[in-house]
Predicted model as a PDB file, atoms N, CA, C, CB and O in Angstrom, pLDDT in the B-factor column:
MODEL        1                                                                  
ATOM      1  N   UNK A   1     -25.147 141.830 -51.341  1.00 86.00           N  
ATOM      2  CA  UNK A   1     -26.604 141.854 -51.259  1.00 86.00           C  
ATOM      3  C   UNK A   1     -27.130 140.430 -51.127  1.00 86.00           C  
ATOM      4  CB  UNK A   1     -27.217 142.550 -52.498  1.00 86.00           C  
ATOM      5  O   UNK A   1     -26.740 139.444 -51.752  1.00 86.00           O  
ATOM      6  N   UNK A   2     -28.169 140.506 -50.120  1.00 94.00           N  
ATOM      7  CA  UNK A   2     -28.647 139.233 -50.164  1.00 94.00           C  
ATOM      8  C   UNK A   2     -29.662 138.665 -51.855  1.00 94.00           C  
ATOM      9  CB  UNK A   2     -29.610 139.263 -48.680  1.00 94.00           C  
ATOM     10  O   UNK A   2     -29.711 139.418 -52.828  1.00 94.00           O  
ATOM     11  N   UNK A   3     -30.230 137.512 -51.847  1.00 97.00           N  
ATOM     12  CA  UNK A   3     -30.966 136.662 -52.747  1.00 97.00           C  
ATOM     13  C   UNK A   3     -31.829 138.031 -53.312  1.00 97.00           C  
ATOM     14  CB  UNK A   3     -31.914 135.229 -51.937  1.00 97.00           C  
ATOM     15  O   UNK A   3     -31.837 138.732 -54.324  1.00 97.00           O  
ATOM     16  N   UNK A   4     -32.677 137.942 -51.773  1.00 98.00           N  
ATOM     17  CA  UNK A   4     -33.857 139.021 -52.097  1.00 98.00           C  
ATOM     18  C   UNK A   4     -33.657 139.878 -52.499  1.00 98.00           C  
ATOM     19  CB  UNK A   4     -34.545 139.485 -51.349  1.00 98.00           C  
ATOM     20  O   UNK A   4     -34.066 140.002 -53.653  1.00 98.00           O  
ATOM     21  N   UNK A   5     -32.877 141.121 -51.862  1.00 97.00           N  
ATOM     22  CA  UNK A   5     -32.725 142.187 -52.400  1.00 97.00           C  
ATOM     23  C   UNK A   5     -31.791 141.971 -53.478  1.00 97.00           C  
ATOM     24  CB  UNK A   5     -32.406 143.107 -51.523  1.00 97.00           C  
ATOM     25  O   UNK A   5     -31.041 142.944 -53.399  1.00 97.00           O  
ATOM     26  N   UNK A   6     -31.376 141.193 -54.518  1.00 98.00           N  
ATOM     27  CA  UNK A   6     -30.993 140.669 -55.535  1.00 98.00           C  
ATOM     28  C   UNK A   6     -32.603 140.932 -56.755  1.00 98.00           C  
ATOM     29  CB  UNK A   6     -30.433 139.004 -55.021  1.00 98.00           C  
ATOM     30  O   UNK A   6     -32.785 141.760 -57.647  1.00 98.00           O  
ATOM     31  N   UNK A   7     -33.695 139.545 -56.105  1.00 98.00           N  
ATOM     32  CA  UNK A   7     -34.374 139.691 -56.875  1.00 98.00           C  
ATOM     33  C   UNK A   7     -35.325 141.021 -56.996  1.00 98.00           C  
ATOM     34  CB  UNK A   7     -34.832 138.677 -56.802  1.00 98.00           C  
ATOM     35  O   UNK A   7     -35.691 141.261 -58.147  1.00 98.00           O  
ATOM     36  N   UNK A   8     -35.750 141.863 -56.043  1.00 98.00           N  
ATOM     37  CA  UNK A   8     -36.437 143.054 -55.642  1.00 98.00           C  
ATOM     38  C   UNK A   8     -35.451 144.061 -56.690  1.00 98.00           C  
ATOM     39  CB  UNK A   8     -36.398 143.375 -53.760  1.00 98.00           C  
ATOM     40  O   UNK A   8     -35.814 144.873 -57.541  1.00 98.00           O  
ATOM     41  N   UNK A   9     -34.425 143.759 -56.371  1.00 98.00           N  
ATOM     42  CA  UNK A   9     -33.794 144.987 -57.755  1.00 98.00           C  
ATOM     43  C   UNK A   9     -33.695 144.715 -58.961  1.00 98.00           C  
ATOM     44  CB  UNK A   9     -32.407 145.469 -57.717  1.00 98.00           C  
ATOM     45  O   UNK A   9     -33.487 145.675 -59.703  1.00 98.00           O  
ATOM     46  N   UNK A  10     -33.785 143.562 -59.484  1.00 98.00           N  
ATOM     47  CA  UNK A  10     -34.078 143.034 -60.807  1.00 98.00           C  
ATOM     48  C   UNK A  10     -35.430 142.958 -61.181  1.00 98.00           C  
ATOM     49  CB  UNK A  10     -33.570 141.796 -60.952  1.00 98.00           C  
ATOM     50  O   UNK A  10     -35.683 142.912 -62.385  1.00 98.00           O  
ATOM     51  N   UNK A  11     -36.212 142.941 -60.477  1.00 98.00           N  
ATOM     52  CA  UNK A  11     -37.705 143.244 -60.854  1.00 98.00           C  
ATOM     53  C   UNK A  11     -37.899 144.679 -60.772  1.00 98.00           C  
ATOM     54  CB  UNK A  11     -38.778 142.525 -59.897  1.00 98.00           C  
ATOM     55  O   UNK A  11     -38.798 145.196 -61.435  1.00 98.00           O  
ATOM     56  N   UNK A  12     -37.123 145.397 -60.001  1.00 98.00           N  
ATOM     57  CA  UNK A  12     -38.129 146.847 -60.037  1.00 98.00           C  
ATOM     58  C   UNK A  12     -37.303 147.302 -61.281  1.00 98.00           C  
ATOM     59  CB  UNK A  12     -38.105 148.170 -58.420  1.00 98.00           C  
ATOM     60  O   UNK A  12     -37.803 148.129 -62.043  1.00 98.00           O  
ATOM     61  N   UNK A  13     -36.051 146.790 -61.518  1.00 98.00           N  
ATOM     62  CA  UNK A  13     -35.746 146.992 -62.940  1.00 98.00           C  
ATOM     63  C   UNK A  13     -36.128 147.227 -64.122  1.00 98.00           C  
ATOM     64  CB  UNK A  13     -35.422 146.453 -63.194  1.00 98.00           C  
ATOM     65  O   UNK A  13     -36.129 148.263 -64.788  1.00 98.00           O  
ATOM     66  N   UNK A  14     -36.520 145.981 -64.378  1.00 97.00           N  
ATOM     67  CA  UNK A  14     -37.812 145.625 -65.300  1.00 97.00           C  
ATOM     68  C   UNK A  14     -38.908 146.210 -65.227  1.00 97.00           C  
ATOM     69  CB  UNK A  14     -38.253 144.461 -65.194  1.00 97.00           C  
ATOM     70  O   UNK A  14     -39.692 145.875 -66.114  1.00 97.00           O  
ATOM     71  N   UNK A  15     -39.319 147.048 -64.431  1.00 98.00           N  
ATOM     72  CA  UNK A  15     -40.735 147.636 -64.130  1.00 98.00           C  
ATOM     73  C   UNK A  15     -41.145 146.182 -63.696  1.00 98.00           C  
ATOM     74  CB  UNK A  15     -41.722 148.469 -65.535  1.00 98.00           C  
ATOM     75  O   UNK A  15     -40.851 145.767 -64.817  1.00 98.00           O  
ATOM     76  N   UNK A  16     -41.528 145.150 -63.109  1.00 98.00           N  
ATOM     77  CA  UNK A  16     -42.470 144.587 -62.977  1.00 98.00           C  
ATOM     78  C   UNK A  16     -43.186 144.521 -61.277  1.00 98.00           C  
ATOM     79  CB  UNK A  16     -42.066 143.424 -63.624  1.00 98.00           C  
ATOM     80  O   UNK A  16     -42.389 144.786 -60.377  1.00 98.00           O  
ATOM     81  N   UNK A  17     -43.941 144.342 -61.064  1.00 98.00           N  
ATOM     82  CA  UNK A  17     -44.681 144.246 -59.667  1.00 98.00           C  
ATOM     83  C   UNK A  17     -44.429 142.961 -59.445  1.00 98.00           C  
ATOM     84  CB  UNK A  17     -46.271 144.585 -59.561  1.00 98.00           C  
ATOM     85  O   UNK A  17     -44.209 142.177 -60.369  1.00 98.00           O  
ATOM     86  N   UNK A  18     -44.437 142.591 -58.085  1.00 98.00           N  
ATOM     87  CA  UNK A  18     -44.232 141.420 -57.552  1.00 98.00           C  
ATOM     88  C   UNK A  18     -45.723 140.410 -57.942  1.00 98.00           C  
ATOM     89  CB  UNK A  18     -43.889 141.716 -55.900  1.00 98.00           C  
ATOM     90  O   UNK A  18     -45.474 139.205 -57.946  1.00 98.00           O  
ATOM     91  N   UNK A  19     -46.499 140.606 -58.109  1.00 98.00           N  
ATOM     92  CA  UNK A  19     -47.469 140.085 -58.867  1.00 98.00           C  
ATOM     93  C   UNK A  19     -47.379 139.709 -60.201  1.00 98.00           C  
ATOM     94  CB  UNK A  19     -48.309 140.786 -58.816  1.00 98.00           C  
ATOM     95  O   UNK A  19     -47.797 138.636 -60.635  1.00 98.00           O  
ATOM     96  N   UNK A  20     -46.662 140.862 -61.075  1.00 98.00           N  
ATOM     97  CA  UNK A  20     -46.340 140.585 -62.439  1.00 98.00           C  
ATOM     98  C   UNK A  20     -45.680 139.561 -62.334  1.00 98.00           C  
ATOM     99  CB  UNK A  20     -45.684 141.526 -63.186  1.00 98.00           C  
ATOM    100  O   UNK A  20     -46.056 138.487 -62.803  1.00 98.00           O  
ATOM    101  N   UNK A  21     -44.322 139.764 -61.546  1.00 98.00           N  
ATOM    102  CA  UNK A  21     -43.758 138.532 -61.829  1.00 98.00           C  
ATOM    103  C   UNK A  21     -43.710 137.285 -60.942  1.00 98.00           C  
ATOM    104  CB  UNK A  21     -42.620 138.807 -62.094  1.00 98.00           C  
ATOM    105  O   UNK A  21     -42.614 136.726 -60.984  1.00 98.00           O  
ATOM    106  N   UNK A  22     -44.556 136.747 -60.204  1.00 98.00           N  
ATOM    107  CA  UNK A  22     -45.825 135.921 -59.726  1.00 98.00           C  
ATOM    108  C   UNK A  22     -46.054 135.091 -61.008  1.00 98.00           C  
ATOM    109  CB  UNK A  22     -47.270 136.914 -59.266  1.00 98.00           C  
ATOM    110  O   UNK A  22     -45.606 133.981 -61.298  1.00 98.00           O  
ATOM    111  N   UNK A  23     -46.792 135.839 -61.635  1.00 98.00           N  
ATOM    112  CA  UNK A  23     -47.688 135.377 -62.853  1.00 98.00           C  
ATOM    113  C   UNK A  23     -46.582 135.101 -64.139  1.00 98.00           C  
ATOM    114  CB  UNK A  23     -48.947 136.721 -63.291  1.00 98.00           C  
ATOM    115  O   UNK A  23     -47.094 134.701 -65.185  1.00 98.00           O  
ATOM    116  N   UNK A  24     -45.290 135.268 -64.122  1.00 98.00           N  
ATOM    117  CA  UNK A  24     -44.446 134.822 -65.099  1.00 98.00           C  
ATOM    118  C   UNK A  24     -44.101 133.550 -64.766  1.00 98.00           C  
ATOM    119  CB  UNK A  24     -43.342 135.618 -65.298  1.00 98.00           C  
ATOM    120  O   UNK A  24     -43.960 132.629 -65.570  1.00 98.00           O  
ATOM    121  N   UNK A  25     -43.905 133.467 -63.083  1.00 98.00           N  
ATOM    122  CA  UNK A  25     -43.000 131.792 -62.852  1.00 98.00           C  
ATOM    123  C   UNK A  25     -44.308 131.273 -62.454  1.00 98.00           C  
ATOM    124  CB  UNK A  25     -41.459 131.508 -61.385  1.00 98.00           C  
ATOM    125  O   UNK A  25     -44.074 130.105 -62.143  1.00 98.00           O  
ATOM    126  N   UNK A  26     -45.584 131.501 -62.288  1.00 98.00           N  
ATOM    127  CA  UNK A  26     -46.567 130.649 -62.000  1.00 98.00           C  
ATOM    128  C   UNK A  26     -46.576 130.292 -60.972  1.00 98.00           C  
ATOM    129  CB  UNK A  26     -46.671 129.771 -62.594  1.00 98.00           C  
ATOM    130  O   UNK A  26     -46.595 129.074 -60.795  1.00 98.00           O  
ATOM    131  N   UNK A  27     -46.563 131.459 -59.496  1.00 98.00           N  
ATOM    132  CA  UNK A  27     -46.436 131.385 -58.427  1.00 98.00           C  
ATOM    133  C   UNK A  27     -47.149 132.313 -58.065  1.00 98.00           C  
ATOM    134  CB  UNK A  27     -45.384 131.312 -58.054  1.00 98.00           C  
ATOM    135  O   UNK A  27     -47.447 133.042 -59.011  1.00 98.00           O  
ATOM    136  N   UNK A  28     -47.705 132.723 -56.779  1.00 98.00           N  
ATOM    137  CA  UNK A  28     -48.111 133.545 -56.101  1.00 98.00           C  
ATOM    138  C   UNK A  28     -47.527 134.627 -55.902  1.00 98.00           C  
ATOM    139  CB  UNK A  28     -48.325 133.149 -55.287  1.00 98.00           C  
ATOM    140  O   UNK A  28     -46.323 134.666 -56.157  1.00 98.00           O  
ATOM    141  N   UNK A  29     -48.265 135.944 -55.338  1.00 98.00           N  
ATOM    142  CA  UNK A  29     -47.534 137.068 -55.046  1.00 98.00           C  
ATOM    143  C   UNK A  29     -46.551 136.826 -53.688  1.00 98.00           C  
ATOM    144  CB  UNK A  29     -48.581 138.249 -54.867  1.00 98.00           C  
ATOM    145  O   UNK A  29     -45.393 137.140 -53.411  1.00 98.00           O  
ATOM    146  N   UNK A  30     -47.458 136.215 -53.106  1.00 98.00           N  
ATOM    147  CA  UNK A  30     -47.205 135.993 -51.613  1.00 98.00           C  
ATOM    148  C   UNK A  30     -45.608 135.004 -51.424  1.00 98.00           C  
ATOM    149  CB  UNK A  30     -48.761 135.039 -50.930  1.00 98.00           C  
ATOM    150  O   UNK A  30     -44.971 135.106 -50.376  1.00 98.00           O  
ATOM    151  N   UNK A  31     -45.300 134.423 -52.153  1.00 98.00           N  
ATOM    152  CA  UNK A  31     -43.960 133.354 -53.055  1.00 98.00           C  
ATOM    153  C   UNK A  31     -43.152 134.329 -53.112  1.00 98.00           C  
ATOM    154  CB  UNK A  31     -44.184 132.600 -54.801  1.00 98.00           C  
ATOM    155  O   UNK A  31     -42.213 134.326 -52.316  1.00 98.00           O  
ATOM    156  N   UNK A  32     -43.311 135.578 -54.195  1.00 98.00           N  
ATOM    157  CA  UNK A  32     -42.070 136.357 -54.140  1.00 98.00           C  
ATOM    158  C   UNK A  32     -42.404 137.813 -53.035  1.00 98.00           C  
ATOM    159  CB  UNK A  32     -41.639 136.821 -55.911  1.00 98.00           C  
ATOM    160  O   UNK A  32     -41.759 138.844 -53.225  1.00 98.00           O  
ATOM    161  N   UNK A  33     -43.159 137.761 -52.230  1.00 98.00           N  
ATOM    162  CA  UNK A  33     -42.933 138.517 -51.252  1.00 98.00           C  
ATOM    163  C   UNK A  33     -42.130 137.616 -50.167  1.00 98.00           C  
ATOM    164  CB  UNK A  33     -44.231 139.120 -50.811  1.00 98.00           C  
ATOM    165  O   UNK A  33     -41.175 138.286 -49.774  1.00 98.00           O  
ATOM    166  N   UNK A  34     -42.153 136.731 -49.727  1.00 98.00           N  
ATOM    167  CA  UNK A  34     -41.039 136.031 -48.941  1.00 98.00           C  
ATOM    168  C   UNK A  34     -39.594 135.618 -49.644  1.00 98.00           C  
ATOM    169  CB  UNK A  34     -41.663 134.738 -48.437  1.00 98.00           C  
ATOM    170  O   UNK A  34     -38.668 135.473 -48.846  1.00 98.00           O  
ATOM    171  N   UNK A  35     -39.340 135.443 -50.846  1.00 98.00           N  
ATOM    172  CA  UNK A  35     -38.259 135.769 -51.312  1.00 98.00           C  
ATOM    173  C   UNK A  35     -37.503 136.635 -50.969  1.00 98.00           C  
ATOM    174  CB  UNK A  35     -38.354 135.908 -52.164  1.00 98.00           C  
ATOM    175  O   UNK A  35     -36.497 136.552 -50.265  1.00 98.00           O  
ATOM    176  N   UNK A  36     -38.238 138.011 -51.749  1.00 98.00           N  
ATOM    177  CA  UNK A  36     -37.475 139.415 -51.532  1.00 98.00           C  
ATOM    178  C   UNK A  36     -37.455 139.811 -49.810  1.00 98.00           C  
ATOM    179  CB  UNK A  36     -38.413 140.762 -52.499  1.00 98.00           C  
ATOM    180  O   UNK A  36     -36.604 140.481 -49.225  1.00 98.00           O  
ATOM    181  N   UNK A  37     -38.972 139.006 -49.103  1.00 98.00           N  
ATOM    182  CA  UNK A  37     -37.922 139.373 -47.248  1.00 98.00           C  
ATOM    183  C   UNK A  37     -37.095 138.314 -47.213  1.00 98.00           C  
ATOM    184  CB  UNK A  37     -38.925 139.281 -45.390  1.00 98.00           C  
ATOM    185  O   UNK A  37     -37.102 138.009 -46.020  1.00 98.00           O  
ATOM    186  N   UNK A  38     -36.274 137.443 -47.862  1.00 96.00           N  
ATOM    187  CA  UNK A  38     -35.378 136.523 -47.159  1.00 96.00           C  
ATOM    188  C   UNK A  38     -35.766 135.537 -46.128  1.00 96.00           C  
ATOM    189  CB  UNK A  38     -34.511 137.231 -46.593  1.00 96.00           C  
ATOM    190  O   UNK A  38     -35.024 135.149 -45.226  1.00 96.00           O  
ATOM    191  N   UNK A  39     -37.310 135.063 -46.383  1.00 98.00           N  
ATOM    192  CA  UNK A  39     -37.956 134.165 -45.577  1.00 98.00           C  
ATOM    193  C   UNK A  39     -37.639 132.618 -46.204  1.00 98.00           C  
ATOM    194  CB  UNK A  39     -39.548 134.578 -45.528  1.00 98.00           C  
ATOM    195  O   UNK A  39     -37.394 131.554 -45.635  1.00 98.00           O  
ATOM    196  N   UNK A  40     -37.749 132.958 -47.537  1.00 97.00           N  
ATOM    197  CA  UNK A  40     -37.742 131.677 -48.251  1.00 97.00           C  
ATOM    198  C   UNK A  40     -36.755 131.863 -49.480  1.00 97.00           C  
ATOM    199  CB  UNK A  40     -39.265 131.254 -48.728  1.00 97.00           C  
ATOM    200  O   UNK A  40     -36.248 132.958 -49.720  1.00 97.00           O  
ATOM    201  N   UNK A  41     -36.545 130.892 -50.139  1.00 97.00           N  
ATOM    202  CA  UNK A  41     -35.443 131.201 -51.359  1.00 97.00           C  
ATOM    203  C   UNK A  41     -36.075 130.204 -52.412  1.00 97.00           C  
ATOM    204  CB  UNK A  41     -33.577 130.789 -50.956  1.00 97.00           C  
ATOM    205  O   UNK A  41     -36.352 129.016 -52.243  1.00 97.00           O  
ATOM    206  N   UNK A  42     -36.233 130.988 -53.545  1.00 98.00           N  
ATOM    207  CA  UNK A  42     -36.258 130.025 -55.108  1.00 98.00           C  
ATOM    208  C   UNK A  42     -35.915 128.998 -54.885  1.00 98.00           C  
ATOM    209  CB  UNK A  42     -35.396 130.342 -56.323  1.00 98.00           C  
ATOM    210  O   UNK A  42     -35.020 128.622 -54.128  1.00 98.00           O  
ATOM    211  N   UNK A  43     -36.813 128.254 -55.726  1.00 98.00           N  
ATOM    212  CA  UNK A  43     -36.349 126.920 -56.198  1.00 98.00           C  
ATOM    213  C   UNK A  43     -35.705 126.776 -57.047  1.00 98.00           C  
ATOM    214  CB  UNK A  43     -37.054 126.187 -56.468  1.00 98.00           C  
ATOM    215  O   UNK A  43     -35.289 127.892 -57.357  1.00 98.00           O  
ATOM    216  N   UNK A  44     -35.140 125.722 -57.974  1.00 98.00           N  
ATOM    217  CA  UNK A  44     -34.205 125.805 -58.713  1.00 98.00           C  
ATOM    218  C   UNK A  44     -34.909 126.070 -60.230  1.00 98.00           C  
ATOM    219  CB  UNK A  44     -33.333 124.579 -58.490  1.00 98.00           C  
ATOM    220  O   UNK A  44     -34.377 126.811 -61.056  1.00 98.00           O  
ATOM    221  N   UNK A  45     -35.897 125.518 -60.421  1.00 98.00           N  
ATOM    222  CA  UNK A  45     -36.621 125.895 -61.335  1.00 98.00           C  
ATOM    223  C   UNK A  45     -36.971 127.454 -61.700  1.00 98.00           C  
ATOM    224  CB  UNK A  45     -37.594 125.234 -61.076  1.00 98.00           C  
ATOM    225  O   UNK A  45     -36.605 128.085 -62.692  1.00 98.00           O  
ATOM    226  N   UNK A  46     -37.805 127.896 -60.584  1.00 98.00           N  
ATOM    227  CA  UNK A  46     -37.868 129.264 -61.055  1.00 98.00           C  
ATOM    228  C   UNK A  46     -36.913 130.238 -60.737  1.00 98.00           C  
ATOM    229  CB  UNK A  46     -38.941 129.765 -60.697  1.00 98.00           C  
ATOM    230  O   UNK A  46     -37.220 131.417 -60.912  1.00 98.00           O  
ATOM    231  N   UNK A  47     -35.660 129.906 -60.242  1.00 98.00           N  
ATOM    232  CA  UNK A  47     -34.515 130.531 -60.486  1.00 98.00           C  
ATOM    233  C   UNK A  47     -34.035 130.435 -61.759  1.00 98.00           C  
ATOM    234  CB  UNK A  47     -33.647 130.157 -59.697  1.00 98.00           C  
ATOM    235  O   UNK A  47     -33.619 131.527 -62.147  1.00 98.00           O  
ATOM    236  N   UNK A  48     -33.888 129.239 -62.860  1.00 98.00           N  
ATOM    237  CA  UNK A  48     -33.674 129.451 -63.453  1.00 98.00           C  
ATOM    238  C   UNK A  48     -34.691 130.234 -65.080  1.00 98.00           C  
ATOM    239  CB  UNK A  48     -33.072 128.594 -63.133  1.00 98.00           C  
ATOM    240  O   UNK A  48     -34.298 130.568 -66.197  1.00 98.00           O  
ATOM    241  N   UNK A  49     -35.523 130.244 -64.678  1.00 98.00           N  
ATOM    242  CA  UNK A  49     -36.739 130.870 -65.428  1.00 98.00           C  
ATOM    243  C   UNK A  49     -36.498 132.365 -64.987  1.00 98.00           C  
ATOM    244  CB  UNK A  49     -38.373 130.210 -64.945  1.00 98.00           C  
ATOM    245  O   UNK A  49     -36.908 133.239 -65.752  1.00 98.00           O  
ATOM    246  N   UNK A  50     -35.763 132.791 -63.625  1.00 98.00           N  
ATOM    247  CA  UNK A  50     -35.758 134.228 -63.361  1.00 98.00           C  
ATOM    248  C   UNK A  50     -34.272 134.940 -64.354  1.00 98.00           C  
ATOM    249  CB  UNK A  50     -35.619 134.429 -61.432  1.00 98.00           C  
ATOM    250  O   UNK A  50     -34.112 136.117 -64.676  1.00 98.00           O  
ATOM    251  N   UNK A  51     -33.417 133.829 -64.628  1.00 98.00           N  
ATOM    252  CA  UNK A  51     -32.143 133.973 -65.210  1.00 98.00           C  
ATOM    253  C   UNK A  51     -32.903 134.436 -66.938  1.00 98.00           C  
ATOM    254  CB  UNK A  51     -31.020 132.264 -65.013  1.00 98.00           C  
ATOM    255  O   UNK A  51     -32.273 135.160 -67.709  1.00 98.00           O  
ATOM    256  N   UNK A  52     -33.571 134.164 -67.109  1.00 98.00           N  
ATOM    257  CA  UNK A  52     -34.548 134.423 -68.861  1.00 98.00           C  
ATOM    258  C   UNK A  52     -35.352 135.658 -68.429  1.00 98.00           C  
ATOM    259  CB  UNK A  52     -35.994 132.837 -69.508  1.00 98.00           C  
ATOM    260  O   UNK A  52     -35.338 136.624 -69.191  1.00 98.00           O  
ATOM    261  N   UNK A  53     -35.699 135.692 -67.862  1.00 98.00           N  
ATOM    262  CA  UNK A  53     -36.484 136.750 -67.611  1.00 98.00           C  
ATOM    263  C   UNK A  53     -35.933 138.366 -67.380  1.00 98.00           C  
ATOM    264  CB  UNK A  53     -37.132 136.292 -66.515  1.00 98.00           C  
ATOM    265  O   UNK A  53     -36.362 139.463 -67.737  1.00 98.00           O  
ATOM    266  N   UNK A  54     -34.661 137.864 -66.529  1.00 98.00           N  
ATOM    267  CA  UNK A  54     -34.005 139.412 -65.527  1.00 98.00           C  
ATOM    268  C   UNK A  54     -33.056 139.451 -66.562  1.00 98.00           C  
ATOM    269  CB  UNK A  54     -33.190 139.321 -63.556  1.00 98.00           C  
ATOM    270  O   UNK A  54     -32.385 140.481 -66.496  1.00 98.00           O  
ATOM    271  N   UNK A  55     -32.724 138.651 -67.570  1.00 98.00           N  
ATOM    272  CA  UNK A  55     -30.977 138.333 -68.428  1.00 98.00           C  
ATOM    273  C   UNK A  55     -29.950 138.604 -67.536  1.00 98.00           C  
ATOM    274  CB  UNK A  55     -30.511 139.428 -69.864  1.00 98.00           C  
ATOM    275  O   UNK A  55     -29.005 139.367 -67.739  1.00 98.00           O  
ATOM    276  N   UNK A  56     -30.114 138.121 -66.800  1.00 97.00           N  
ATOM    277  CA  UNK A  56     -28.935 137.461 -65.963  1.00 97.00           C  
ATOM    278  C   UNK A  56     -28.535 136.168 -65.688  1.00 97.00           C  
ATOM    279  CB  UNK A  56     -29.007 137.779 -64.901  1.00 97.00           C  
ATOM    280  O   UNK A  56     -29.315 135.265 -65.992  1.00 97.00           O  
ATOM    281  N   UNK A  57     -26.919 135.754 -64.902  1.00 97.00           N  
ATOM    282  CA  UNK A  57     -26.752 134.561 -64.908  1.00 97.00           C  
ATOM    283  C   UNK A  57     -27.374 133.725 -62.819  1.00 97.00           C  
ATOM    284  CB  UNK A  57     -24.865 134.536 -65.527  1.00 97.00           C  
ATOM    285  O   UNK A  57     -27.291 134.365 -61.771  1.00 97.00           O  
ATOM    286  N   UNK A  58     -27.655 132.938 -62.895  1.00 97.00           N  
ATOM    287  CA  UNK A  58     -27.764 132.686 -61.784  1.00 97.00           C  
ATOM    288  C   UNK A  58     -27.058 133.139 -60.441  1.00 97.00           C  
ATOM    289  CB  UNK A  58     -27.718 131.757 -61.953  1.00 97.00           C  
ATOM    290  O   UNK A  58     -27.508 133.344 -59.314  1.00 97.00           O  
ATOM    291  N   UNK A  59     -25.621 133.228 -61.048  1.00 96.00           N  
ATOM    292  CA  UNK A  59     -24.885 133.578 -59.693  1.00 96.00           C  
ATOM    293  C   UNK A  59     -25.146 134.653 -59.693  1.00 96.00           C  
ATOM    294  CB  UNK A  59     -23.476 133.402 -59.437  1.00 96.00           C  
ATOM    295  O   UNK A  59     -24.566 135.133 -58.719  1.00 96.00           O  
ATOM    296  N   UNK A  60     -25.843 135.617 -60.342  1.00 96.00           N  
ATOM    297  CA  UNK A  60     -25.615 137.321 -60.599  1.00 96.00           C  
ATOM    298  C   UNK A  60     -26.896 137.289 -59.088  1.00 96.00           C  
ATOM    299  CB  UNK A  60     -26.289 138.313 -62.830  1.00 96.00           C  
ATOM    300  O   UNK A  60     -26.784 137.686 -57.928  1.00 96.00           O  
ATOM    301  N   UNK A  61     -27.919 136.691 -59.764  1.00 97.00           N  
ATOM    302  CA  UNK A  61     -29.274 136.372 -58.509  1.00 97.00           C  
ATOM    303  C   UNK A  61     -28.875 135.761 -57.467  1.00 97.00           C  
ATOM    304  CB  UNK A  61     -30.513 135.406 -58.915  1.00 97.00           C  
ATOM    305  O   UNK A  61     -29.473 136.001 -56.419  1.00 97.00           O  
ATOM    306  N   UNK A  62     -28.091 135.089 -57.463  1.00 95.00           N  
ATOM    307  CA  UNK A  62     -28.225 134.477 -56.003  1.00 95.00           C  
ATOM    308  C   UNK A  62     -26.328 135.106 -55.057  1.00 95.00           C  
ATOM    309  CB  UNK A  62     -28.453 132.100 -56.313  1.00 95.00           C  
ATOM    310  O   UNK A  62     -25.777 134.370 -54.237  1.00 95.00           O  
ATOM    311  N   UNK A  63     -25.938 136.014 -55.325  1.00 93.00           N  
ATOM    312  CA  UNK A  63     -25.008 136.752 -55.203  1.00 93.00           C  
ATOM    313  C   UNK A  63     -23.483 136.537 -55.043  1.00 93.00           C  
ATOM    314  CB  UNK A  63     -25.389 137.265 -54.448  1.00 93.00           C  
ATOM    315  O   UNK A  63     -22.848 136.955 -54.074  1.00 93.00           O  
ATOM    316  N   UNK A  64     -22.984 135.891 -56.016  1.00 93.00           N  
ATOM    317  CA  UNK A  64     -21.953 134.844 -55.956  1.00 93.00           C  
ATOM    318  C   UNK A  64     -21.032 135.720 -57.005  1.00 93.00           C  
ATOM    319  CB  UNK A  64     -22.475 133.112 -56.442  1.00 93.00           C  
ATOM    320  O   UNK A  64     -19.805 135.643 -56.952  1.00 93.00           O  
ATOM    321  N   UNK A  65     -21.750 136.614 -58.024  1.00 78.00           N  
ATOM    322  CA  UNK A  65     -21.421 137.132 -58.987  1.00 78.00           C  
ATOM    323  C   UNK A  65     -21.742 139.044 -59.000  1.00 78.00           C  
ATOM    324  CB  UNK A  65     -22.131 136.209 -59.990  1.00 78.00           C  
ATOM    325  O   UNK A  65     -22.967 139.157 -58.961  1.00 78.00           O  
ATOM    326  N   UNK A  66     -21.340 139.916 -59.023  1.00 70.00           N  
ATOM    327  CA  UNK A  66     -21.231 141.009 -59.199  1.00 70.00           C  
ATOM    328  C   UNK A  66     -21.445 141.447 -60.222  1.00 70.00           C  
ATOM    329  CB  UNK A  66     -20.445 141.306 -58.910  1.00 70.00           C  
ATOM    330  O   UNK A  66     -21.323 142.656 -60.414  1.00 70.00           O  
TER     331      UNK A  66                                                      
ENDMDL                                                                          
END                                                                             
């Protein structure tokens, strides 16, 4: 799986809306709607703020890890 559909399944996980979690890393909706299409990719920062959030490890998000 790519990044996105990495983070898109860890959020709908969580129940959260792409807005909800917008408003956790202090980004726009519009930020993690190009994420989850694979337009753009996290920064390292709020990748690692998504690793606290989803309880996962980074490689699990960025797909290195299973």
């Amino acid at each position: 799986m790519s990044i996105g559909e990495n983070i898109r399944e860890l959020r709908k996980e969580k129940g959260l809306s792409q807005s909800k979690l917008a408003s956790l890393l202090f980004l726009s909706q519009d930020t993690i709607s190009l994420w989850e299409l694979n337009k753009s990719l996290p920064d390292i920062n709020s990748l690692i703020k998504m690793t606290k959030i989803f309880g996962v490890s980074s490689d699990y998000i960025l797909g290195i890890e299973k």
